[in-house]
C-alpha positions in Angstrom: -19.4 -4.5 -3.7 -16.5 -2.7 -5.9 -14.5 -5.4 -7.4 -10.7 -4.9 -8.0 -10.0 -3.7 -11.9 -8.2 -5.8 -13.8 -6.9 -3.4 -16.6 -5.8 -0.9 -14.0 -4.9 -2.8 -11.1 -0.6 -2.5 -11.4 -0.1 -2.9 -8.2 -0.9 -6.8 -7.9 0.4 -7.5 -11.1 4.0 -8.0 -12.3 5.4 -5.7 -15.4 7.8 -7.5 -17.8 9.2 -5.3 -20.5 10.9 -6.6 -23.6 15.0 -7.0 -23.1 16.7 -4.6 -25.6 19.6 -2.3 -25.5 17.6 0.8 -25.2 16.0 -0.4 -21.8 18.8 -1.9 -20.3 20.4 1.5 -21.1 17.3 2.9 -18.9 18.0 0.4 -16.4 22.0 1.3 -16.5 20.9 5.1 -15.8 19.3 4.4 -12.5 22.6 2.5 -11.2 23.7 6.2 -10.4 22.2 5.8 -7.3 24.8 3.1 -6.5 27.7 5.9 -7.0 27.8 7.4 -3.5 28.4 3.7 -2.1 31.1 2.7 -5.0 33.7 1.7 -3.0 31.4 -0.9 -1.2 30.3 -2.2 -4.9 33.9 -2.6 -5.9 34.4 -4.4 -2.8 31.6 -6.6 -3.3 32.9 -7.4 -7.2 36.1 -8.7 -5.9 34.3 -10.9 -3.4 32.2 -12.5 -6.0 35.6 -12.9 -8.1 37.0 -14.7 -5.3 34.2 -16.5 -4.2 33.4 -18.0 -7.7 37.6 -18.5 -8.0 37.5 -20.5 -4.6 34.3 -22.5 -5.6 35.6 -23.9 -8.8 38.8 -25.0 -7.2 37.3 -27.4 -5.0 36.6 -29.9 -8.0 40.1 -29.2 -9.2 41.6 -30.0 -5.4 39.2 -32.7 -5.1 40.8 -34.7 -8.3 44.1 -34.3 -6.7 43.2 -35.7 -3.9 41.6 -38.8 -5.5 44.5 -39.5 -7.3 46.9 -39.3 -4.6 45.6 -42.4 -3.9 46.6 -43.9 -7.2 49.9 -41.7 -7.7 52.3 -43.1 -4.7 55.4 -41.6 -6.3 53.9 -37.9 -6.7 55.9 -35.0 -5.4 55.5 -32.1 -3.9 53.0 -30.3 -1.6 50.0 -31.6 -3.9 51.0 -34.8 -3.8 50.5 -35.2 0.1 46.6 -36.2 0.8 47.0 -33.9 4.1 48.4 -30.9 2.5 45.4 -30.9 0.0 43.2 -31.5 3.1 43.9 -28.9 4.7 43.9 -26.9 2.1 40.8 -27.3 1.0 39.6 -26.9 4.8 41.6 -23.5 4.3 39.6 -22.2 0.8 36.4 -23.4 2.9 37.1 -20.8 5.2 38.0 -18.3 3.1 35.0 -19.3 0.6 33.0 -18.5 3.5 34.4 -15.4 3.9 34.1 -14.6 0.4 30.0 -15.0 0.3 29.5 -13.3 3.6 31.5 -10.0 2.0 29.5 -10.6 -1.0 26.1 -10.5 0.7 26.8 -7.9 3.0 28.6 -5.5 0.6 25.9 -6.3 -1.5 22.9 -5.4 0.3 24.6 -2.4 1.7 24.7 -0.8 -1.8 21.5 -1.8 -2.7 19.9 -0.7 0.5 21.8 3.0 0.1 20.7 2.9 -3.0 17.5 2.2 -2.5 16.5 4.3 0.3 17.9 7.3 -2.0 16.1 6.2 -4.7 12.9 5.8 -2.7 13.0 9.5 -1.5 13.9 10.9 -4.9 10.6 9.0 -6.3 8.3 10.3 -3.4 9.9 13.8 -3.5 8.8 13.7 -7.3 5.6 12.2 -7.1 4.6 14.7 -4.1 5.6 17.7 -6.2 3.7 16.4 -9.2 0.0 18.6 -10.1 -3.3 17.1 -9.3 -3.8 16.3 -13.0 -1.4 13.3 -12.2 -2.8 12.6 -9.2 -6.6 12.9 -10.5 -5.6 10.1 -13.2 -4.3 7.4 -11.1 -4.6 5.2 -8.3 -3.1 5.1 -4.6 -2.5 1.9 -5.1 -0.7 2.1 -8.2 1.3 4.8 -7.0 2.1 2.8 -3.3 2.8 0.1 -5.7 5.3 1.8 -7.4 7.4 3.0 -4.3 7.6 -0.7 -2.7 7.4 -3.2 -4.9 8.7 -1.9 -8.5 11.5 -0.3 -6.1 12.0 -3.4 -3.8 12.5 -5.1 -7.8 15.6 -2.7 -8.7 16.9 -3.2 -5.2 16.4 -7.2 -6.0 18.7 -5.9 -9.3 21.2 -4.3 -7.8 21.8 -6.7 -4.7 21.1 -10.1 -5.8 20.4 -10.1 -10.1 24.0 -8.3 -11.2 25.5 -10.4 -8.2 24.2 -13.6 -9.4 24.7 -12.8 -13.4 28.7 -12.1 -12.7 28.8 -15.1 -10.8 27.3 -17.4 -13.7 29.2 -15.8 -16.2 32.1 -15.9 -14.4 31.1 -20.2 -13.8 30.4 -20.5 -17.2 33.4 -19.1 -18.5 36.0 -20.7 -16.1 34.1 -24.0 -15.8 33.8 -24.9 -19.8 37.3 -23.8 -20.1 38.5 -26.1 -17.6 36.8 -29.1 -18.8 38.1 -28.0 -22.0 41.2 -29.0 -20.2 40.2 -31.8 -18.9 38.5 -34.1 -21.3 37.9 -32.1 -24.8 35.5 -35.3 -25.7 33.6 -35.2 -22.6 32.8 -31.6 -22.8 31.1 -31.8 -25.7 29.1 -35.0 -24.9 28.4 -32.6 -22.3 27.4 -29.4 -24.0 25.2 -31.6 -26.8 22.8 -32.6 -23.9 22.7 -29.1 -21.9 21.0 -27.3 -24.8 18.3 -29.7 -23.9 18.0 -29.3 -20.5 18.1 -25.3 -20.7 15.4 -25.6 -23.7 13.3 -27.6 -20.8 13.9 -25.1 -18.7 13.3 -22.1 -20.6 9.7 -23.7 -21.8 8.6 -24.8 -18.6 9.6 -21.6 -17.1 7.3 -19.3 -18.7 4.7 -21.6 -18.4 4.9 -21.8 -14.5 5.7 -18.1 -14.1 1.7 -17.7 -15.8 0.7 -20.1 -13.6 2.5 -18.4 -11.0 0.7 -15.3 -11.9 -2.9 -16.2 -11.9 -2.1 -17.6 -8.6 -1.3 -14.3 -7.7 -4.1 -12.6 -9.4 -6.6 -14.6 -7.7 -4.9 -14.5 -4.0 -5.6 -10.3 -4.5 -9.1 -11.2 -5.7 -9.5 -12.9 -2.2 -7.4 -10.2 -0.2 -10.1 -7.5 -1.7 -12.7 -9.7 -0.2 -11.2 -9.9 2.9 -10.7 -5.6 2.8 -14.0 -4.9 1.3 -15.8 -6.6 4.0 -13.2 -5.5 6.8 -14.2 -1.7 5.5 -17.6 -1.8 5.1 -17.8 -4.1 8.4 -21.1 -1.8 9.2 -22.9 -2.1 6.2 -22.1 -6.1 6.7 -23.1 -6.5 10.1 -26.4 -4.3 9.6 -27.4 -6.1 6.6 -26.8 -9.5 8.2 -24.7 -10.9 5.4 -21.9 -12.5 7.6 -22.6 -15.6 5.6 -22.5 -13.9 2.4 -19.3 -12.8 2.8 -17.8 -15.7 4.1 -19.9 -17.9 1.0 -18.0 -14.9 -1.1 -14.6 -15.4 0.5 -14.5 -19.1 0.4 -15.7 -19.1 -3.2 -12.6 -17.1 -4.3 -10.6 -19.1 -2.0 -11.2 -22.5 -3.5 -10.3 -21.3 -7.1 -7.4 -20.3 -5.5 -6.4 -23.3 -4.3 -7.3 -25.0 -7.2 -5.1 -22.4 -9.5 -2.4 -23.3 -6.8 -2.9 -27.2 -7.3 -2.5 -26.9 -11.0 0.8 -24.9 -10.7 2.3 -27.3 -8.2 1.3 -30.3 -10.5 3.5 -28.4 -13.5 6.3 -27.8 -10.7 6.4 -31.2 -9.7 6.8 -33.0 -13.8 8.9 -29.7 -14.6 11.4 -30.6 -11.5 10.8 -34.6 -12.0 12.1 -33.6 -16.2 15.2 -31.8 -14.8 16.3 -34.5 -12.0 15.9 -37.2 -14.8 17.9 -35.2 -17.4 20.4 -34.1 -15.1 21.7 -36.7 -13.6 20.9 -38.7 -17.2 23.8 -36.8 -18.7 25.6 -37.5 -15.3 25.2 -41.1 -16.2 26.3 -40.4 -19.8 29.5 -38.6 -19.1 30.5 -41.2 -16.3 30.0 -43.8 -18.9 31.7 -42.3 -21.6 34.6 -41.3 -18.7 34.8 -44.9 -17.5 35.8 -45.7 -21.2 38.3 -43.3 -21.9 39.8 -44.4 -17.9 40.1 -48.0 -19.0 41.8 -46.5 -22.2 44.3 -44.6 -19.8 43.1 -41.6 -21.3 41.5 -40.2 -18.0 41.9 -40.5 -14.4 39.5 -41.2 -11.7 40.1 -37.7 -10.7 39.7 -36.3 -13.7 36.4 -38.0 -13.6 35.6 -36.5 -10.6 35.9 -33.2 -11.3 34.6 -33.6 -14.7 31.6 -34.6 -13.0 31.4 -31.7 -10.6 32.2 -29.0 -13.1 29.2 -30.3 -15.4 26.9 -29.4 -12.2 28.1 -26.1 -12.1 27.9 -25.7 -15.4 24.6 -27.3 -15.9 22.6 -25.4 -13.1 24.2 -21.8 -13.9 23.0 -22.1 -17.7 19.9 -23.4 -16.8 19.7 -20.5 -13.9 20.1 -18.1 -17.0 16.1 -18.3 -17.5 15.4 -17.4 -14.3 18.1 -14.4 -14.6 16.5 -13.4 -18.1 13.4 -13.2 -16.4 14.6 -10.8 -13.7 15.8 -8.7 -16.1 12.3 -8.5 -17.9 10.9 -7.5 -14.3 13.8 -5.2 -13.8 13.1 -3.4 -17.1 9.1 -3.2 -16.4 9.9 -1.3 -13.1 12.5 0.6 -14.0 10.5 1.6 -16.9 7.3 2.9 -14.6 9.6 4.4 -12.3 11.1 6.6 -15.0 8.0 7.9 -16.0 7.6 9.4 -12.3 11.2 10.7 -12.8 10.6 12.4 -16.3 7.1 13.8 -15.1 7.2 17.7 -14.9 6.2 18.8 -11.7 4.4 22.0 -10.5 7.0 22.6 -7.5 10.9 23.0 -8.3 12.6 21.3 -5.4 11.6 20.3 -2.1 12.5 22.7 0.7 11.0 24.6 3.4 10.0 28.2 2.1 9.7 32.0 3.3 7.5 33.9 1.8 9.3 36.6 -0.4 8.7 40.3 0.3 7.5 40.6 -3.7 4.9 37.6 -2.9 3.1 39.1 0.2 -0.4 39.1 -0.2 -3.4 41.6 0.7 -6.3 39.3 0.2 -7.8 40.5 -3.1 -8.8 38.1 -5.5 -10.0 39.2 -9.1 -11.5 36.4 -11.0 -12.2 37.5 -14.5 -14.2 35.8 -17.1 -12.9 32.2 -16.2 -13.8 29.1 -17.7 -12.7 25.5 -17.2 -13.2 21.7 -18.5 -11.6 18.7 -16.7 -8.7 16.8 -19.1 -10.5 14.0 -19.0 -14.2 15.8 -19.7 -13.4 18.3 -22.5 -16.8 18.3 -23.9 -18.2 19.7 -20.7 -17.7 22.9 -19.2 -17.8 23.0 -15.3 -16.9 26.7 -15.2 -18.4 29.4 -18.1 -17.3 32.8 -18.0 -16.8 33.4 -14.0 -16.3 37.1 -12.9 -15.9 37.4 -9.1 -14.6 40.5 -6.8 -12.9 39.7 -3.6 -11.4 43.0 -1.8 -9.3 42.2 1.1 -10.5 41.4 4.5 -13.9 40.4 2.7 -15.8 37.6 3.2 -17.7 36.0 0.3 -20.0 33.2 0.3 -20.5 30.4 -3.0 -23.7 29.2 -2.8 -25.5 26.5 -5.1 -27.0 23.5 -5.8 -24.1 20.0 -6.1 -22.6 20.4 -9.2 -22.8 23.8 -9.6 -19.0 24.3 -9.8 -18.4 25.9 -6.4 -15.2 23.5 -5.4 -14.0 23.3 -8.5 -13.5 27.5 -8.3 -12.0 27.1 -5.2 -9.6 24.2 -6.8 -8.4 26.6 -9.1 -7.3 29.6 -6.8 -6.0 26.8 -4.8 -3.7 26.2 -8.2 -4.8 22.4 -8.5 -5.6 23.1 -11.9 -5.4 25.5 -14.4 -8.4 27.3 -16.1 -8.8 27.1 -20.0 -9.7 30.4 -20.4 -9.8 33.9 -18.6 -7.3 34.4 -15.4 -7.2 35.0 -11.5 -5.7 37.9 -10.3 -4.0 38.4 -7.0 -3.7 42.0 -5.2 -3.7 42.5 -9.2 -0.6 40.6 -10.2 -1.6 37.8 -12.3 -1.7 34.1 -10.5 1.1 32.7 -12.9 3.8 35.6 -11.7 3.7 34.0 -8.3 5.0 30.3 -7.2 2.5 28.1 -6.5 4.0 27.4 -3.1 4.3 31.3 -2.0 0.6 31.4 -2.9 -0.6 28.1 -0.4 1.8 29.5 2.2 -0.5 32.2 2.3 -3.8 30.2 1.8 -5.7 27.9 4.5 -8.2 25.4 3.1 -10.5 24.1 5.9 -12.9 21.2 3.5 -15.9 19.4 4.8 -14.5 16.0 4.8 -11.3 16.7 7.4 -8.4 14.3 6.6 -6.7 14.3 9.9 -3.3 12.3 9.9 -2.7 9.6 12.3 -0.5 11.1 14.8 -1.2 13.1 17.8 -3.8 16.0 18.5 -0.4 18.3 18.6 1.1 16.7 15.3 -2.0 17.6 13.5 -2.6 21.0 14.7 1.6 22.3 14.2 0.8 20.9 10.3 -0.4 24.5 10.0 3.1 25.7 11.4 5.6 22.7 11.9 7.6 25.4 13.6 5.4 26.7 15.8 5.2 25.9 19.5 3.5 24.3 22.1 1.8 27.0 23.4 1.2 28.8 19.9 -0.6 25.6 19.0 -3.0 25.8 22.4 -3.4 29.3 21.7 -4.8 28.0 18.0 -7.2 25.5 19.7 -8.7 27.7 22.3 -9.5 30.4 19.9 -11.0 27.4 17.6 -12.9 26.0 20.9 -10.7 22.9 21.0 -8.7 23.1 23.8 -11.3 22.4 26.4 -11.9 18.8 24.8 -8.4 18.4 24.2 -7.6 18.9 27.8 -10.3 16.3 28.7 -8.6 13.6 27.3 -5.9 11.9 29.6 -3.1 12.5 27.2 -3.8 15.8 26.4 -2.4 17.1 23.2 -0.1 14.0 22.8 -3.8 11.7 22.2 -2.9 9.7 18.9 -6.0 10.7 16.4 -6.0 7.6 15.0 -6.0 6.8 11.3 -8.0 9.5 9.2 -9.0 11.0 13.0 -11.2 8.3 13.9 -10.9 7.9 17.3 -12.8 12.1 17.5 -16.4 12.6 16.5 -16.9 15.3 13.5 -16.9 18.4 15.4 -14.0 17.8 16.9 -12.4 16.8 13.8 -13.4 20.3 12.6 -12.4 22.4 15.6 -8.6 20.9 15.1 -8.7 21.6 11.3 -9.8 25.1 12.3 -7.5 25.5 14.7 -4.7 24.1 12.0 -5.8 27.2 10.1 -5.8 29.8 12.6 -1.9 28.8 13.4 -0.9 29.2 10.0 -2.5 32.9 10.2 -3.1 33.0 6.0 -3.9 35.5 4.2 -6.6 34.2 2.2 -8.6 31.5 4.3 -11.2 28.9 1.7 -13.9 27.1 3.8 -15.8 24.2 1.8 -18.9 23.4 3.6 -17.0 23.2 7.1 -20.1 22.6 9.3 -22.7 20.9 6.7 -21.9 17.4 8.3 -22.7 18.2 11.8 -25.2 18.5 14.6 -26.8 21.7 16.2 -24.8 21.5 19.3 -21.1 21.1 17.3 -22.5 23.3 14.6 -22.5 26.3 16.9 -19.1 25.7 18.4 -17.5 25.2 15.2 -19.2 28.5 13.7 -18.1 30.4 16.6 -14.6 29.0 16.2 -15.3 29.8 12.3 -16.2 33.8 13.5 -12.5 34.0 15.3 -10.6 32.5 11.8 -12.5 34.8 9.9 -11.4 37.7 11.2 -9.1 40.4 9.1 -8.6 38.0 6.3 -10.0 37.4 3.2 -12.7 34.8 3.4 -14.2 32.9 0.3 -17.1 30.5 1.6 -18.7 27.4 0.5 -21.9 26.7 2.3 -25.2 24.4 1.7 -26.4 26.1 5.1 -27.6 29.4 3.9 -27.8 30.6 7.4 -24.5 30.3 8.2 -23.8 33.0 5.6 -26.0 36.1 5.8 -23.2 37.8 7.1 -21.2 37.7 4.1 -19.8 40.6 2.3 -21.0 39.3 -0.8 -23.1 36.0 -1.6 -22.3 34.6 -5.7 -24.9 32.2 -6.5 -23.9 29.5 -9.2 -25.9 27.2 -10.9 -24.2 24.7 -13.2 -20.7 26.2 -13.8 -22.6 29.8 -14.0 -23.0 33.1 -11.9 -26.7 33.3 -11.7 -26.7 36.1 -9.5 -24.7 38.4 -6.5 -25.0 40.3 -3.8 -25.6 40.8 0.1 -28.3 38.6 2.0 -31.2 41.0 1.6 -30.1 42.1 -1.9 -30.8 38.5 -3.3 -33.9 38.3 -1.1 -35.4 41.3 -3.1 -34.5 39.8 -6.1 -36.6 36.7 -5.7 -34.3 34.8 -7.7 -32.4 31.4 -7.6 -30.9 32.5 -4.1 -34.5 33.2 -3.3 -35.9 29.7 -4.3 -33.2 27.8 -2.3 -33.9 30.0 0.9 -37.5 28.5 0.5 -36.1 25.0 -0.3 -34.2 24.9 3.4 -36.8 26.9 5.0 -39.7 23.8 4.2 -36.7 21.4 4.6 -36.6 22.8 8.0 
C-alpha cells in the first residue's frame, strides 16, 4: 500500500513562516482583495472601537455603582444607583450591537475577499504549463485553494479583528489603572510577565503536540482511503482483517498522541487558573491595604480587579495571535508563489480563433529532440523528423517507452522541445497562441477522464455553446446515441465521478463524440480502443472512421490492425524513428514494424 509522504505531504501539515517586516509586507499586499468591500471594513473598525470602548466601561460603571452605596451625599446622575443601572443595561444593548456589526461586517469582507481571492488563485493555477503541474501534487495544490486560503480569510475576519481589539484593551485598560491605583498596577504588571512567559512556553509546546496529533489522524484517514479505493483488490485478497488490524494500529497511536496532548492542556490550563487568580489574590490583598489606608475605594477595587482580567487574558491571548500570524505568513507565502508563477495563457476568456491562426492540418516536425526537467540526462525524443500534409492520417507505432505520447505532448504544447521545432501550415509553433492552436486540436487519450456531470455536460465540453441537437448529432455519428437514448434519463444521466457509472466503450464513444463536436482541425488519438473488447472495439473504430474524416489525423495505436489504413505509419523505438512508410511498404522491409506485426500475430 502507498503510504502518505511526509516531506511532500503540505496539505496535512500547517506552514509557519518566520514574522518579519518583509512578510508581513507580503501579507499587507494581499489585503487588496479587501478594497472592493472598504466601506464594510471601515464599518467593521468602528464597531470594534465601540465595542472595546463599551466593554471597558462596564468596570468603570460598576465602581460607581459600588460606591454609591458608600457615598450617600453624591450628586448628580452618577450618583443615583438606578441611573447607573440602567445605564449599564443601555451599553449592554448597544455592546451587543457593537459585536454583532463587528462579526458580520467582518465576515462579509473576508468572505468577498475571499471568494475573489479564491478565483484569482484557480484562474492562475489553471493557466499555469504542465511543467508546474508535472512537479506537484493534487493534494498540495487542493490544499492550497481551501485551507492556506480559509487561513488568510481566518486573517482578515477574525486575526486583524481580534489584534485591534487587544491593542485597543491593552492600551486603554493599563492606562486606566494607571488612574486608578499607580501601586497596584505595577504589582500587577510584575506578575503578568510571568503568566504570558507560561503561556508563550506552553504554547509552542502544545501546538507540536497539536501537530503530531494531526499528523497521525491523516496517517489514519489514508488508511481509511487506501482501502476504500482499492476496496477490490481488499475484498479479493481477503484482507478485511488486515486492514482493519492496520487501521486500528494507527488509531491507537493516535489516541495515545491525543492523551499526551490533553495531559499538557490540562497542567498548562491548571498553571494559568493558579496564576491568575494568584495575582487576583495579590492585588485584592495589597487593595484591601491601601482601602483601610483610605487610599482606595471598594469600587476602585472592583474595577481594578476587572481591568487586570482584561488585561491579563488579552496579553496572554498575544501568543496565540503571534502564532496566527506565523500561519498567516506561511500561507500567504505559498499562495504568492502561485500568484508570481508565469503562466503559458494570458488571461482567462473565451476565444475565437483569429483569421491569421486558421489552420490547414499540416504538421512539420523537424529534427526534434526533448528531455524531461526533471530527467536531463536522458533523452526521450533524438532528432524526430515527421511529415504530416493536411487531411492525412498518420499512425505512431512502438513498443511502451518509445516516445510516442510524449510527441504528441509536445504538438499538444505541454512542453517545449530542447532542440529542433514544429511547424504548423509552415508558420513556426511559437508564432501562434497556445490556446488558438488547442482550439483547433482534439485529443481523444486511452484513459477517458469523463467529468462528473451529465452525458450532455460531457459531450457540449467540446463546444460549451453548442446545442442540444448539435450534441445528438455528435453522438450518433460517434455511435452513442443509441445507448444514450436507452438510459431513462437520456442525455441528462449523471456519469458519475471519472464516468463510472458507463463501461469503457461507452466512455469512448462520448469522448469521440466530444471530438467530433468540436470539428478540429488536427484530431490526436492515443491508443483510443487498446482497452476494449471485440464487440466495443468495432463500434468505437467505426465511430473513429466518421472523426477521421477531412482532418488531419496523427494516431497512436498498440493494435497494428487498426492502422493499415494510414497515410503514413512512423515506427519509433526508444525516442527514435526507426523506420516509415505505408502498411505494405514496412512489410517489405522486414524491419522493426515487421517484427511487431509477428509479435501480435502469435499473440493472437
Amino acid at each position: 500500500m502507498a503510504r502518505r509522504d511526509r516531506f511532500n505531504s503540505d496539505d496535512e501539515k500547517t506552514v509557519k513562516a518566520k514574522v518579519s517586516f518583509k512578510n508581513i509586507r507580503h501579507v499587507n499586499a494581499l489585503f487588496k482583495y479587501t478594497k472592493p468591500y472598504r466601506i464594510n471594513f471601515i464599518i467593521g473598525l468602528i464597531a470594534i472601537g465601540l465595542s472595546s470602548g463599551t466593554t471597558l466601561s462596564f468596570p468603570f460603571l460598576l465602581k460607581k455603582l459600588i460606591d454609591t452605596a458608600h457615598d450617600k451625599n453624591g450628586q448628580g446622575l452618577l450618583a443615583s444607583p438606578n441611573f447607573i443601572a440602567e445605564l449599564m443595561l443601555g451599553i449592554l444593548v448597544l455592546q451587543m450591537v457593537f459585536s454583532f456589526s463587528r462579526v458580520y461586517f467582518f465576515s462579509k469582507v473576508g468572505e468577498n475577499a475571499l471568494a475573489d481571492l479564491r478565483l484569482d488563485v484557480y484562474n492562475r493555477i489553471i493557466r499555469l504549463p504542465m511543467t508546474f503541474f508535472s512537479e506537484r501534487r493534487v493534494g498540495e495544490l487542493s490544499s492550497r485553494i481551501s485551507s492556506d486560503l480559509s487561513q488568510i480569510q481566518d486573517a482578515v475576519t477574525f486575526m486583524f479583528a481580534d489584534l485591534i481589539r487587544t491593542i485597543l484593551t491593552l492600551v486603554i485598560g493599563i492606562s486606566l489603572i494607571l488612574f486608578i491605583s499607580i501601586k497596584l498596577t505595577f504589582i500587577m504588571l510584575s506578575v503578568l510577565p510571568l503568566v504570558v512567559l507560561i503561556a508563550i512556553i506552553f504554547g509552542k509546546y502544545i501546538r507540536k503536540q497539536s501537530k503530531k496529533v494531526q499528523d497521525q489522524l491523516a496517517d489514519s484517514n489514508t488508511i481509511v482511503q487506501e482501502s476504500f479505493a482499492g476496496i477490490v483488490s481488499v475484498k479479493s485478497y481477503a484482507n478485511e482483517y488486515f486492514e482493519s488490524n492496520r487501521y486500528a494500529t494507527s488509531l491507537r497511536i493516535l489516541v495515545k498522541t491525543a492523551v499526551n496532548n490533553a495531559k499538557t492542556r490540562g497542567i498548562f490550563i491548571s498553571i494559568m487558573i493558579f496564576c491568575l487568580f494568584g495575582t487576583i489574590i495579590l492585588v485584592v490583598w495589597k487593595g484591601v491595604g491601601l482601602m483601610n489606608q483610605g487610599a482606595l475605594s471598594f469600587g476602585d477595587l472592583t474595577a481594578f480587579v476587572l481591568y487586570t482580567s482584561f488585561v491579563g487574558g488579552s496579553m496572554a491571548g498575544f501568543a496565540d495571535l503571534y502564532s496566527s500570524l506565523q500561519k498567516t505568513i506561511g500561507a500567504t507565502e505559498r499562495i504568492r508563489e502561485i500568484l508570481e508563477e508565469k503562466t503559458e495563457l494570458t488571461s482567462i476568456q473565451s476565444i475565437n480563433i483569429l483569421n491569421d491562426n486558421i489552420l490547414n492540418g499540416s504538421i512539420s516536425i523537424n529534427h526534434l529532440s526533448f528531455f524531461y526537467p526533471n530527467r536531463p540526462e536522458i533523452l526521450t525524443l533524438q532528432d524526430i523528423t515527421v511529415e504530416v500534409k493536411s487531411g492525412q492520417t498518420i499512425a505512431l507505432v512502438g513498443t511502451s517507452g518509445a516516445g510516442k505520447s510524449t510527441l504528441i505532448s509536445l504538438l499538444l504544447g505541454f512542453w517545449k522541445p530542447v532542440s529542433g521545432r514544429i511547424l504548423l501550415d509552415g508558420k513556426p509553433f511559437e508564432d501562434f497562441s497556445i490556446s488558438q492552436i488547442r482550439k483547433q486540436m482534439a485529443y481523444v487519450p486511452q484513459d477517458i477522464m469523463l467529468f462528473g456531470g451529465t452525458i450532455k455536460e460531457n459531450i457540449a465540453y467540446g463546444n460549451p455553446e453548442a446545442s442540444i441537437d448539435e450534441i445528438k448529432i455528435a453522438a450518433e455519428k460517434a455511435f452513442a446515441h443509441e445507448f444514450i437514448d436507452s438510459f431513462p434519463e437520456g442525455y441528462e444521466t449523471v456519469v458519475g465521478e471519472r464516468g463510472i457509472k458507463l463501461s469503457g466503450g461507452q466512455r469512448q464513444r462520448i469522448a469521440i463524440a466530444r471530438a467530433i463536436l468540436r470539428d478540429p482541425k488536427v484530431l490526436i488519438l492515443d491508443e483510443a480502443t487498446s482497452s476494449l473488447d471485440s464487440a466495443s472495439e468495432k463500434l468505437v473504430q467505426l465511430a473513429l472512421d466518421n472523426l477521421m474524416q477531412n482532418r488531419t489525423s496523427i494516431v497512436i495505436a498498440h493494435r497494428l490492425s487498426t492502422i493499415r489504413n494510414a497515410d503514413v505509419i512512423y515506427v519509433m523505438d526508444k525516442g527514435l524513428i526507426k523506420e516509415y512508410g505505408s502498411h505494405q511498404e514496412l512489410l517489405n522491409m522486414n524491419g522493426l514494424y515487421n517484427h511487431l506485426i509477428s509479435l501480435q500475430f502469435d499473440q493472437s
